[in-house]
PAVOKOL-592599 format. One record per residue (C-alpha): x, y, z. Coordinates in Angstrom, 1 decimal, always signed. Layout:
PAVOKOL-592599
+--------+--------+--------+
!   east !  north !     up !
+--------+--------+--------+
!      X !      Y !      Z !
...
+--------+--------+--------+
end
This chain:
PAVOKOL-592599
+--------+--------+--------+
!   east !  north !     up !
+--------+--------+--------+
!   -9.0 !  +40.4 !  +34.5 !
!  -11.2 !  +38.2 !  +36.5 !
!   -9.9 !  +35.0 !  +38.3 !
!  -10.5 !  +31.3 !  +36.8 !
!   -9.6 !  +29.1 !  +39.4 !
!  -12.6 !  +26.9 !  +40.9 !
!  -12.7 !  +26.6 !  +44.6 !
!  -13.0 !  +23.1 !  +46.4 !
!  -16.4 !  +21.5 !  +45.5 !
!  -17.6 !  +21.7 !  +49.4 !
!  -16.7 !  +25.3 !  +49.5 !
!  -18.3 !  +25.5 !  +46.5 !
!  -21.9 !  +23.9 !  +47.8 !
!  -21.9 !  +25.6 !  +50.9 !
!  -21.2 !  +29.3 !  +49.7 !
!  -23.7 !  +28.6 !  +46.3 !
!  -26.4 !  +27.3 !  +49.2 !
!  -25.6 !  +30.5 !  +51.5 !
!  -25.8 !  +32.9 !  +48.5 !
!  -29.4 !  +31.0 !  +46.9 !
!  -30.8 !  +31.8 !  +50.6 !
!  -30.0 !  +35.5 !  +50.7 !
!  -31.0 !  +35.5 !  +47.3 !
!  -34.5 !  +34.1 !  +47.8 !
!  -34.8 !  +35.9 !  +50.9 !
!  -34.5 !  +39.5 !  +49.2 !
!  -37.0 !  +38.2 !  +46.5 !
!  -39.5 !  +37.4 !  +48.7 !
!  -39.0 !  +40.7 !  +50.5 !
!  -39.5 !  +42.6 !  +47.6 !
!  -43.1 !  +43.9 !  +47.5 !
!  -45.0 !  +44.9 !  +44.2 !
!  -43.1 !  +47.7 !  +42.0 !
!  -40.3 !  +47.9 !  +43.7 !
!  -37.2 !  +49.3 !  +42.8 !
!  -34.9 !  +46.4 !  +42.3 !
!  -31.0 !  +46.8 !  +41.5 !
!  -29.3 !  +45.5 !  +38.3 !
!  -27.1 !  +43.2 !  +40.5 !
!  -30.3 !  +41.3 !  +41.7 !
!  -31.4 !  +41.2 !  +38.3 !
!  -28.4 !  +39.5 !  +36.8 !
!  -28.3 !  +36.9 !  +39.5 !
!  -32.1 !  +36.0 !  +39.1 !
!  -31.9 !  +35.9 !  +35.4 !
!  -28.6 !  +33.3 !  +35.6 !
!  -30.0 !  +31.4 !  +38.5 !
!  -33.4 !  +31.0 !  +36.8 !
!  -32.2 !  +30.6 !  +32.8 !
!  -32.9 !  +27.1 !  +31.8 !
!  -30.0 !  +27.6 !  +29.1 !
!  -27.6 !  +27.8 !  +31.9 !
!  -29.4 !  +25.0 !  +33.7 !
!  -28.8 !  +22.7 !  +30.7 !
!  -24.6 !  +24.0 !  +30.7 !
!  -24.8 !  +23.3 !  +34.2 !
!  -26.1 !  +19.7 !  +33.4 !
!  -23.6 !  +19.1 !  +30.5 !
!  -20.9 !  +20.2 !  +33.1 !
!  -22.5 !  +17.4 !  +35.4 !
!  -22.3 !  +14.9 !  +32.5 !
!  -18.7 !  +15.9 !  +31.6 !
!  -17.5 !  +15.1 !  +35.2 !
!  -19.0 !  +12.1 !  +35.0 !
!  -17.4 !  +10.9 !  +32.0 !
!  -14.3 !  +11.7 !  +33.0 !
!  -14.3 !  +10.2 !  +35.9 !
!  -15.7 !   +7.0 !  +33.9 !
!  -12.5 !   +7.1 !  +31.6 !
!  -10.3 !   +7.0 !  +35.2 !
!  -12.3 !   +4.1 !  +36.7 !
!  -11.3 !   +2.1 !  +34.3 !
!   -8.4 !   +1.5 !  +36.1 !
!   -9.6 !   +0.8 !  +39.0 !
!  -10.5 !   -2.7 !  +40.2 !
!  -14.1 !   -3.0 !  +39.2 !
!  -15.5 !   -6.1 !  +42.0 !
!  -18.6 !   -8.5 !  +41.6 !
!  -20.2 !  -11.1 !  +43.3 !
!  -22.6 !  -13.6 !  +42.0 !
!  -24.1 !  -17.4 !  +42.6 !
!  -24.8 !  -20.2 !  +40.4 !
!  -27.3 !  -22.4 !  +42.5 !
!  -28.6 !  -25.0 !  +40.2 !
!  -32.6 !  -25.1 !  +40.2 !
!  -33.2 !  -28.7 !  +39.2 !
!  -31.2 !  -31.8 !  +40.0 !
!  -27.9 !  -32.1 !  +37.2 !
!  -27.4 !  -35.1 !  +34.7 !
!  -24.0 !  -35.7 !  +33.5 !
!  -21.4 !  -33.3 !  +33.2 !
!  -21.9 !  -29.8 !  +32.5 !
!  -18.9 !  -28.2 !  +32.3 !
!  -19.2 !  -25.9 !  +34.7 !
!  -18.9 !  -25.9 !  +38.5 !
!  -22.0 !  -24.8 !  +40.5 !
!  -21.1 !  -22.2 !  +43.2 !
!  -22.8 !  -21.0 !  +46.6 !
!  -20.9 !  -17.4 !  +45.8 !
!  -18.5 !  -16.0 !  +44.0 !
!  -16.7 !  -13.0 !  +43.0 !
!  -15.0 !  -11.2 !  +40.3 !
!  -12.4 !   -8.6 !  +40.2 !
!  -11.2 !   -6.8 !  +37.0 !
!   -9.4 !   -3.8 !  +35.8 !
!   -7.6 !   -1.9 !  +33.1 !
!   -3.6 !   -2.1 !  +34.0 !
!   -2.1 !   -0.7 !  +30.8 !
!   -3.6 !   +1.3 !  +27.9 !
!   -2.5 !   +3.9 !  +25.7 !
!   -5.3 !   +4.7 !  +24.3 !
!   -7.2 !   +5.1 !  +27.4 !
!   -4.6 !   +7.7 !  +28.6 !
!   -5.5 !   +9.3 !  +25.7 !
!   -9.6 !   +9.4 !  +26.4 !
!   -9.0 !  +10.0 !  +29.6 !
!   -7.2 !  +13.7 !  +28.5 !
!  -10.2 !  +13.7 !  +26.0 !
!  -12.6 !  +13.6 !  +29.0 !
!  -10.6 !  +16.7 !  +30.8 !
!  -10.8 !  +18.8 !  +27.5 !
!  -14.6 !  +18.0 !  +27.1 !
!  -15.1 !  +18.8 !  +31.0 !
!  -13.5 !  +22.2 !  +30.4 !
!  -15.4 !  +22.5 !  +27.3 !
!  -18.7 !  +22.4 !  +29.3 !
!  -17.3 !  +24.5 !  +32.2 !
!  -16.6 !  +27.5 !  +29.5 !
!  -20.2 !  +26.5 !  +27.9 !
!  -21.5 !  +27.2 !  +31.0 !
!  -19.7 !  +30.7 !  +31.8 !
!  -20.3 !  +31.3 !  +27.9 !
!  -24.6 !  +31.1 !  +29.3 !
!  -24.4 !  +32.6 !  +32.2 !
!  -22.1 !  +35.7 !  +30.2 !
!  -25.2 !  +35.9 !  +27.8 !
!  -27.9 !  +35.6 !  +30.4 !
!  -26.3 !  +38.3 !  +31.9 !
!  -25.9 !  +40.4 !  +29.2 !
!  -29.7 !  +39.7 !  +28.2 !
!  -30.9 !  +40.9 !  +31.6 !
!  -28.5 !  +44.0 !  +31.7 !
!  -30.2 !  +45.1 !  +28.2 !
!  -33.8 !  +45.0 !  +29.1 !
!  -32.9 !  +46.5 !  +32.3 !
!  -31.0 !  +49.0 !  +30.9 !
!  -33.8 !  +49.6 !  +28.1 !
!  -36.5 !  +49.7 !  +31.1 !
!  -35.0 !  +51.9 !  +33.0 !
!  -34.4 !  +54.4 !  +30.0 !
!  -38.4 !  +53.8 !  +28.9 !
!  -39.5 !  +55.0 !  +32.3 !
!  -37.2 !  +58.0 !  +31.8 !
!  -39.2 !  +58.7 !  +28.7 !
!  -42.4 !  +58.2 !  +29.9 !
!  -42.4 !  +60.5 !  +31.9 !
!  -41.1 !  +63.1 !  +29.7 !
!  -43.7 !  +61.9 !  +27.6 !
!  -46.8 !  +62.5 !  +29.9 !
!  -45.2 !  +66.6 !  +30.3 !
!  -45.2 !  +66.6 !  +26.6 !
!  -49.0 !  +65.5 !  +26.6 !
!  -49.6 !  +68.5 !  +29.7 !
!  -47.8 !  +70.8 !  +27.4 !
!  -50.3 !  +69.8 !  +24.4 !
!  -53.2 !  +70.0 !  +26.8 !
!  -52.3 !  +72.9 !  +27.6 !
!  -51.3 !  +74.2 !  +24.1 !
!  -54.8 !  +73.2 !  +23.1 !
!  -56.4 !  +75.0 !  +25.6 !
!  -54.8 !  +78.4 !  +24.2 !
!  -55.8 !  +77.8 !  +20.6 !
!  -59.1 !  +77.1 !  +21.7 !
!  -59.3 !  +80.4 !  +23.2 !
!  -57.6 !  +82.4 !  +20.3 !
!  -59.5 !  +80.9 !  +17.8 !
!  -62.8 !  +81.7 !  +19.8 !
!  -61.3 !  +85.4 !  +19.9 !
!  -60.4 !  +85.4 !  +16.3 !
!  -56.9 !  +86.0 !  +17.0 !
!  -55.5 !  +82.6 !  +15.6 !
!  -57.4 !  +80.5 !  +12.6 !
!  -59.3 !  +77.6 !  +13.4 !
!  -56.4 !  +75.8 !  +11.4 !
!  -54.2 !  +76.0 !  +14.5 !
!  -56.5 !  +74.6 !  +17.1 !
!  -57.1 !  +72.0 !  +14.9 !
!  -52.7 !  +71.5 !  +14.2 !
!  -52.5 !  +71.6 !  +17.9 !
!  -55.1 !  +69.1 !  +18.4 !
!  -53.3 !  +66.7 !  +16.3 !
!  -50.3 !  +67.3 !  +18.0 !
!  -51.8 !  +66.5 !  +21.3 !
!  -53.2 !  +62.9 !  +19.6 !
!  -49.8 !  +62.4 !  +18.0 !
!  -48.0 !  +62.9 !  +21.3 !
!  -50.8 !  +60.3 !  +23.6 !
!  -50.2 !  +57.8 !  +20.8 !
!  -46.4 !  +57.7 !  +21.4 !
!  -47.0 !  +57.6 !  +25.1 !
!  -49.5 !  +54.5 !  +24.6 !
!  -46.3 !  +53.3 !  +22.4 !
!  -44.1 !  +53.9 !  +25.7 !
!  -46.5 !  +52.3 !  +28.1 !
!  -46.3 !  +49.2 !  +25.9 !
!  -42.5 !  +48.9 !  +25.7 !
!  -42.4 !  +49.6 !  +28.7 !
!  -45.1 !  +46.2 !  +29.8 !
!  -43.1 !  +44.2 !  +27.4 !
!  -40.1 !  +44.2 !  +29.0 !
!  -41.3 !  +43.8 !  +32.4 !
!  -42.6 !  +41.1 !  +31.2 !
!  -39.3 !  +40.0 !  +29.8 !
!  -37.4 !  +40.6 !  +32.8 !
!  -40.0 !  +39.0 !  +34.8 !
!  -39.5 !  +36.0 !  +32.3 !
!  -35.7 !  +36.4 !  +33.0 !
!  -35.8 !  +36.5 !  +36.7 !
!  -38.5 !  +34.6 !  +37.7 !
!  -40.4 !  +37.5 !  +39.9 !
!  -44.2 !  +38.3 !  +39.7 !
!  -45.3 !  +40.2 !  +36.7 !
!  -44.9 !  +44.4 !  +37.2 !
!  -42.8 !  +43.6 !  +40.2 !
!  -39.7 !  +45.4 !  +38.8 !
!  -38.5 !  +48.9 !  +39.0 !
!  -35.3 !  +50.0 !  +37.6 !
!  -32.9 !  +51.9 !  +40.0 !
!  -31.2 !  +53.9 !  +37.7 !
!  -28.0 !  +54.5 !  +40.3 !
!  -27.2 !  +50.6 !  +40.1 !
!  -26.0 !  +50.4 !  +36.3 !
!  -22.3 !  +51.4 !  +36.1 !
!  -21.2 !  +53.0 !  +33.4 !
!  -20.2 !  +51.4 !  +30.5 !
!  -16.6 !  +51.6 !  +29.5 !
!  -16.5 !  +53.2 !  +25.5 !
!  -14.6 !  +50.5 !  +24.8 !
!  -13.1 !  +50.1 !  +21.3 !
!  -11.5 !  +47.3 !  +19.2 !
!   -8.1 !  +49.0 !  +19.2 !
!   -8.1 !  +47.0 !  +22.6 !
!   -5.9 !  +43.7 !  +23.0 !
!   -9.3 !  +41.2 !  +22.4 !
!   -9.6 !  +38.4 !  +24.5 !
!  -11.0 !  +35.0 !  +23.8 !
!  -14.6 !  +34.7 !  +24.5 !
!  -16.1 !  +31.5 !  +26.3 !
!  -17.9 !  +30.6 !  +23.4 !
!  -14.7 !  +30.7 !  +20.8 !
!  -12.8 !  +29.3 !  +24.3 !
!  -15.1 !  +26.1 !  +24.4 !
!  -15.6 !  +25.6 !  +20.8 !
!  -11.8 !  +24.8 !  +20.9 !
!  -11.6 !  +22.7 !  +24.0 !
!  -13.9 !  +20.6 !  +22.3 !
!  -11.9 !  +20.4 !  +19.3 !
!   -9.2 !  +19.1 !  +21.6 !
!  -11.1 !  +17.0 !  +23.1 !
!  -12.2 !  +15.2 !  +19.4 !
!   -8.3 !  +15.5 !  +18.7 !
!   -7.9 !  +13.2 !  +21.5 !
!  -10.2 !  +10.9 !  +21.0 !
!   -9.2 !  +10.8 !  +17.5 !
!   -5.3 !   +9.7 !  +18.2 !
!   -6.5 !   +6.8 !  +21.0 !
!   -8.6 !   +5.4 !  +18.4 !
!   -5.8 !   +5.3 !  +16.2 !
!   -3.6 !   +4.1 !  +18.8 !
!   -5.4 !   +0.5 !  +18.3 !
!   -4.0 !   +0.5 !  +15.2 !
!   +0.0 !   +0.8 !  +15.9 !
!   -0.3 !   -3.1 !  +17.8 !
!   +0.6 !   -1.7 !  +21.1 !
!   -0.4 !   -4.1 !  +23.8 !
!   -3.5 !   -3.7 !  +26.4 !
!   -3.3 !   -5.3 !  +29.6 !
!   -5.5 !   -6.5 !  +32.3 !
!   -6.1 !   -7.7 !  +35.6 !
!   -8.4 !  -10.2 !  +36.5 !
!   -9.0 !  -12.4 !  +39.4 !
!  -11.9 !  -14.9 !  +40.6 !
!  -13.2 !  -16.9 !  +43.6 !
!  -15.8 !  -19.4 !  +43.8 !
!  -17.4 !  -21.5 !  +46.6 !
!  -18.6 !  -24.9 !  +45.1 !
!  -21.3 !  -26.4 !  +46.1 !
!  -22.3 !  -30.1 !  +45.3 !
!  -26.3 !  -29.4 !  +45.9 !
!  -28.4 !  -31.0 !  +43.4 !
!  -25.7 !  -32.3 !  +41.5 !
!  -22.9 !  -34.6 !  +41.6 !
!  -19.7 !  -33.0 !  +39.8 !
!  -17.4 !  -34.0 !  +42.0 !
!  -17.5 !  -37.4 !  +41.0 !
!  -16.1 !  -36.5 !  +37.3 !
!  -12.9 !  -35.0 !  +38.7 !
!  -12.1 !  -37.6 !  +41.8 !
!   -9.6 !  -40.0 !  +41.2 !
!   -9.2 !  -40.9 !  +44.6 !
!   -9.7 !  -40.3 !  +48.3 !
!   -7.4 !  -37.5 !  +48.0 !
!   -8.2 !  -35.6 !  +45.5 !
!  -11.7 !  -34.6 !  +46.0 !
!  -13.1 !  -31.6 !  +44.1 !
!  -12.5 !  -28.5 !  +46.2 !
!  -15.0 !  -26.0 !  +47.6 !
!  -12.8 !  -23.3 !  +47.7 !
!  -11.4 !  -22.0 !  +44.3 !
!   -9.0 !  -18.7 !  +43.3 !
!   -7.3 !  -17.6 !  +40.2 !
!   -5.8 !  -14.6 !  +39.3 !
!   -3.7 !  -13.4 !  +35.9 !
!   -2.7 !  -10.9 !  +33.4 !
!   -4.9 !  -10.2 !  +30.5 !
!   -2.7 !   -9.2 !  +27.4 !
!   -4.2 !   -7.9 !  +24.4 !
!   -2.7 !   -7.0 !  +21.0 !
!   -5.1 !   -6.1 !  +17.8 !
!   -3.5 !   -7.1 !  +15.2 !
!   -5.9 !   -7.2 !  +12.7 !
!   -9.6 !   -5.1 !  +13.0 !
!  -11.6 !   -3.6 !  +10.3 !
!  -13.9 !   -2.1 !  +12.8 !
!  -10.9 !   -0.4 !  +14.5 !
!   -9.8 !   +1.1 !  +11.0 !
!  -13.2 !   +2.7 !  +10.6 !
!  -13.6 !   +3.6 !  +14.1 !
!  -10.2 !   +5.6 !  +13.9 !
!  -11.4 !   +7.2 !  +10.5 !
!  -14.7 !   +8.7 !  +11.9 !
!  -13.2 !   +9.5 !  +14.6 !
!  -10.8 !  +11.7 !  +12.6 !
!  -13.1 !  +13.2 !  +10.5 !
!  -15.0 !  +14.3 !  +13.7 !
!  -11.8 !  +15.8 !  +14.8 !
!  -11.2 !  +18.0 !  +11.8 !
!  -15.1 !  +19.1 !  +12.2 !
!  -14.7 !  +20.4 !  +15.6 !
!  -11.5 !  +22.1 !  +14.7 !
!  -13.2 !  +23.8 !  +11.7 !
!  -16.1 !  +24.8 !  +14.1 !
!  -13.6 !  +26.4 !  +16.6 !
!  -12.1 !  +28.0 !  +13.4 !
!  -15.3 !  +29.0 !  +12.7 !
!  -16.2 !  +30.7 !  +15.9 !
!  -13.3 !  +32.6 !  +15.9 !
!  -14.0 !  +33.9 !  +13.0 !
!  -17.6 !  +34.8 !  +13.2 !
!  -16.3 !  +36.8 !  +16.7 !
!  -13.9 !  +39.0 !  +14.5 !
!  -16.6 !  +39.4 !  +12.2 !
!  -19.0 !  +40.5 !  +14.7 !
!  -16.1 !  +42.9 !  +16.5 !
!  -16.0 !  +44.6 !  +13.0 !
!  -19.4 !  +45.4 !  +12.6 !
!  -20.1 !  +46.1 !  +16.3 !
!  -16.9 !  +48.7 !  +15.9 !
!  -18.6 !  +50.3 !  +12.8 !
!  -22.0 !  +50.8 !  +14.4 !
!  -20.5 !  +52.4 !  +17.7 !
!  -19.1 !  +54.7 !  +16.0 !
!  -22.1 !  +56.1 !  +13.8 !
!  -23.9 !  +55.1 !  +17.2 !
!  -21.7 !  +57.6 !  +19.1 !
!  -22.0 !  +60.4 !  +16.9 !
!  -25.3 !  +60.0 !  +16.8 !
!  -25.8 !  +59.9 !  +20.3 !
!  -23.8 !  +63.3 !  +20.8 !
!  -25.7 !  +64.9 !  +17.6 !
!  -29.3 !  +63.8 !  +20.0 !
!  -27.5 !  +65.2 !  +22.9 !
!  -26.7 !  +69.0 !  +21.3 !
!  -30.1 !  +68.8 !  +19.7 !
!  -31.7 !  +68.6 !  +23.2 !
!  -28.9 !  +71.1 !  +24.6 !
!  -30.3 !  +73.4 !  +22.1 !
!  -33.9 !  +73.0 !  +22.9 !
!  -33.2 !  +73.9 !  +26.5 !
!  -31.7 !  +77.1 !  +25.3 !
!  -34.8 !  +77.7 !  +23.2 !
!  -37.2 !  +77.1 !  +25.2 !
!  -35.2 !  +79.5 !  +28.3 !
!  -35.3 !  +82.4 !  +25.5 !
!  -38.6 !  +82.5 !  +24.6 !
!  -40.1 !  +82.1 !  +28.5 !
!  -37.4 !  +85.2 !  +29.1 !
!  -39.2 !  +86.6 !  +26.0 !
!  -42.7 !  +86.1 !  +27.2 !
!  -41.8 !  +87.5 !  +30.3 !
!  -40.1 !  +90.5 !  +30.0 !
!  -42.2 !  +91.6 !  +26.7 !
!  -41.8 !  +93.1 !  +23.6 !
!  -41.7 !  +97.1 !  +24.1 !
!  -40.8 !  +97.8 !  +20.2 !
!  -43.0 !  +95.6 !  +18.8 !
!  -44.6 !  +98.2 !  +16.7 !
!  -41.0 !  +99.6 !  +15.9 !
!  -40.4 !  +99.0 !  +12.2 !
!  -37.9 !  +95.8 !  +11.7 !
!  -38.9 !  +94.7 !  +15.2 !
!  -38.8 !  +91.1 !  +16.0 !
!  -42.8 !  +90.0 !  +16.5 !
!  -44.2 !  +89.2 !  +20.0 !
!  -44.2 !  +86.2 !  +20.8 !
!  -47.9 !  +84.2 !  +21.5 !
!  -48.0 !  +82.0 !  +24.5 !
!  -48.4 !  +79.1 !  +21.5 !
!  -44.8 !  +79.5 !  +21.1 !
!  -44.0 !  +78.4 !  +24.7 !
!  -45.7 !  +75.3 !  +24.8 !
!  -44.7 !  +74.6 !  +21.4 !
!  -41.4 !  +74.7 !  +22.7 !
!  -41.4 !  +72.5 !  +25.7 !
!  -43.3 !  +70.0 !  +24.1 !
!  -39.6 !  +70.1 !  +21.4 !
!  -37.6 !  +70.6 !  +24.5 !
!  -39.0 !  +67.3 !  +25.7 !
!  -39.1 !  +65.4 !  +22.3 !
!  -35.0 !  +65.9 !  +22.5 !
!  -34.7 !  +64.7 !  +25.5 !
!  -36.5 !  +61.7 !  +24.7 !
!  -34.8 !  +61.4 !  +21.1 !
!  -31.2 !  +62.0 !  +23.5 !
!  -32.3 !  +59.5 !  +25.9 !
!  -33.0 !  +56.6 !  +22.7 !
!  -29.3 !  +57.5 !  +20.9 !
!  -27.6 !  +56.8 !  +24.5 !
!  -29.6 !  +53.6 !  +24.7 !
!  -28.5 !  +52.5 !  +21.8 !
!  -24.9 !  +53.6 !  +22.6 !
!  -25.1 !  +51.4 !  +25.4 !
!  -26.9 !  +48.2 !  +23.8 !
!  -23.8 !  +48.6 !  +21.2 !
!  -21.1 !  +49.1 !  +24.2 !
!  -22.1 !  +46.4 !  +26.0 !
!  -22.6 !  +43.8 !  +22.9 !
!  -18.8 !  +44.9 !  +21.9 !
!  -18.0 !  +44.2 !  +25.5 !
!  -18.9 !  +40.8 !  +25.0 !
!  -17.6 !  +40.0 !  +21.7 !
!  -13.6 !  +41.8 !  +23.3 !
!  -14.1 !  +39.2 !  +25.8 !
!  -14.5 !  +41.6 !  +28.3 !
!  -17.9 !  +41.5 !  +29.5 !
!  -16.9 !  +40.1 !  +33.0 !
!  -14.5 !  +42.9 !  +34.0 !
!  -17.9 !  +45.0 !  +33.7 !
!  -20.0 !  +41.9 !  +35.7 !
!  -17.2 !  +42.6 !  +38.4 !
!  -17.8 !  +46.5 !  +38.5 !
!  -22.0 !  +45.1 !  +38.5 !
!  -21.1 !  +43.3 !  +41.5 !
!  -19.2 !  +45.2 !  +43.4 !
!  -21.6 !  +48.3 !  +43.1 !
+--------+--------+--------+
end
């Protein structure tokens, strides 16, 4: 399986910085049409998909409110000034200050501890969000590219099939003309030939779509991209018999649920009159500018007002009686059990989709094998009747002889022998769309990322 520990955050930068240059540096050497490998693909697609941009920004936010739940314990410090603006009259009540300063912090909360590990749950809930993006970005990419490549395979089968046609017409044309063949003939093998240009026209716009798409994906120039059929692996025939692992998706849906689970029992940790305490302490620097306070607290020569002032204590808090807490720890709660049912949910709707992913493979398979003999066959044909055509038919007036074959037949049987292939060529697509999307759902799309990467 594939490793989940993060490296340092430096490391991290520098190697994500050296791997975005090289990156960019083979985009802009690639020149128009060029073949470019899956692996490049893959990387463009998850570097430029704004759906991993947004996990990597809820990742961001996550780390930050952790790291807000932590600072609460930590000494928070201020500094302010209370310069009067007009001349005082009377006393005030409170003492006019040049400066002063303020430091505060959290000392002893349970249910803080208990945000805090409600913070790390949501932080790994947005790190597997974001793996859960970059899995289906990835798999996204891989299928168009897949698809593409397999489209360009048929295209070109399909312009021989519209030769063969051309050709076929040709013959017709000058049988019917010698009143060998029926005009009814020329005019089926005319047909054939339109039938056949309007299924390449269908190719050639597949074919422009997901260019596009992939140009979408990756962020290159339109009809930049040319599959290199050597750089997809092979797709393992994977089947749900298989020890299934959890996917990112399932895998975050349930770190959130603990993280609601946590925030759920601190906010009904407020209820079970357990103590909060805090540290606070303050300095201020008098001033007797525009004002004359001093006077209302000296009682002698002695025992002027000072300038310097300090205090410092412990804050203890104990709720013993909150409405607002009581609600608080009931939505909270409620949210809880939500998210639970949502992770339950996910789970779920994985084994669901395993099941009908399984089913589909395996009509997929047979009918990918079924395209592949068909083709096989078709081969065979069409190397009988050439051999046919060109050793001849020397007892073709011998009663129960087989008939010559017309040079009709041979096209007619390239133009099938190339129809197969195509038909062959669609099944394994589809094979592989179906492989790849079970893949995913066992939870085991990144052992086939690995293979991507290391090819």
């Amino acid at each position: 399986m594939w490793q989940t520990e993060q490296p340092k955050r430096s490391r991290q930068s520098r190697s994500r910085t050296q791997a975005l240059g090289g990156l960019a540096l083979a985009v802009l050497a690639i020149p128009a049409a060029a073949q470019v490998s899956l692996t490049t693909v893959v990387e463009l697609a998850q570097e430029h998909s704004t759906t991993v941009r947004l996990a990597q920004a809820d990742v961001a936010k996550a780390q930050a409110g952790l790291g807000e739940t932590h600072d609460a314990f930590i000494p928070a410090v201020s500094f302010g000034s209370g310069l009067p603006a007009f001349p005082e009259i009377g006393f005030t009540g409170s003492l006019p200050t040049i400066w002063d300063g303020k430091v505060q912090s959290l000392v002893f909360s349970m249910p803080q501890i208990q945000y805090i590990r409600a913070a790390r749950a949501g932080l790994e809930a947005a790190q597997l969000s974001l793996k859960d993006a970059k899995e289906q970005v990835a798999l996204d990419a891989s299928s168009d590219y897949i698809e593409m490549d397999t489209v360009d395979r048929e295209l070109m089968a399909a312009h021989e099939q519209e030769q063969d046609a051309a050709r076929l017409v040709t013959i017709e044309q000058q049988r019917a003309e010698a009143g060998v063949d029926p005009l009814i003939q020329l005019l089926e093998a005319q047909l054939t030939g339109k039938r056949l240009q309007l299924k390449r026209l269908h190719l050639e716009t597949r074919l422009a779509t997901l260019a596009r798409q992939l140009a979408v994906l990756t962020g290159l120039p339109d009809d930049s991209i040319t599959p290199a059929h050597s750089s997809i692996p092979e797709i393992p025939a994977i089947s749900a018999d298989e020890a299934p692992a959890p996917t990112f998706g399932v895998q975050s849906a349930q770190a959130i649920a603990r993280s609601r689970e946590r925030v759920a029992k601190g906010d009904s940790e407020h209820l079970w009159l357990l103590p909060e305490v805090g540290f606070g302490a303050i300095y201020n620097r008098n001033t007797t500018l525009l004002n004359n306070i001093g006077s209302y607290f000296n009682t002698g020569p002695s025992h002027e007002l000072p300038a310097d002032n300090f205090s410092s204590g412990f804050s203890i808090n104990v709720p013993i009686f909150d409405l607002g807490l009581h609600a608080k720890a009931k939505e909270s709660a409620a949210e809880a059990l939500r998210a639970r049912v949502e992770a339950e949910d996910a789970q779920h709707q994985s084994d669901i989709q395993i099941a009908q992913l399984t089913a589909s493979l395996r009509e997929l398979d047979a009918q990918a094998q079924i395209a592949s003999l068909n083709q096989q066959i078709a081969a065979e044909r069409l190397k009988s009747v050439t051999a046919q055509l060109e050793s001849g038919n020397g007892t073709a007036n011998t009663p129960g002889a087989v008939p010559q074959l017309s040079p009709t037949a041979e096209q007619q049987a390239r133009i099938q022998e190339r129809q197969d292939y195509i038909d062959a060529l669609d099944a394994g697509l589809d094979l592989s769309k179906a492989r790849l999307n079970l893949l995913r759902a066992l939870g085991h799309m990144q052992d086939w990322l690995n293979e991507l990467h290391g090819k």
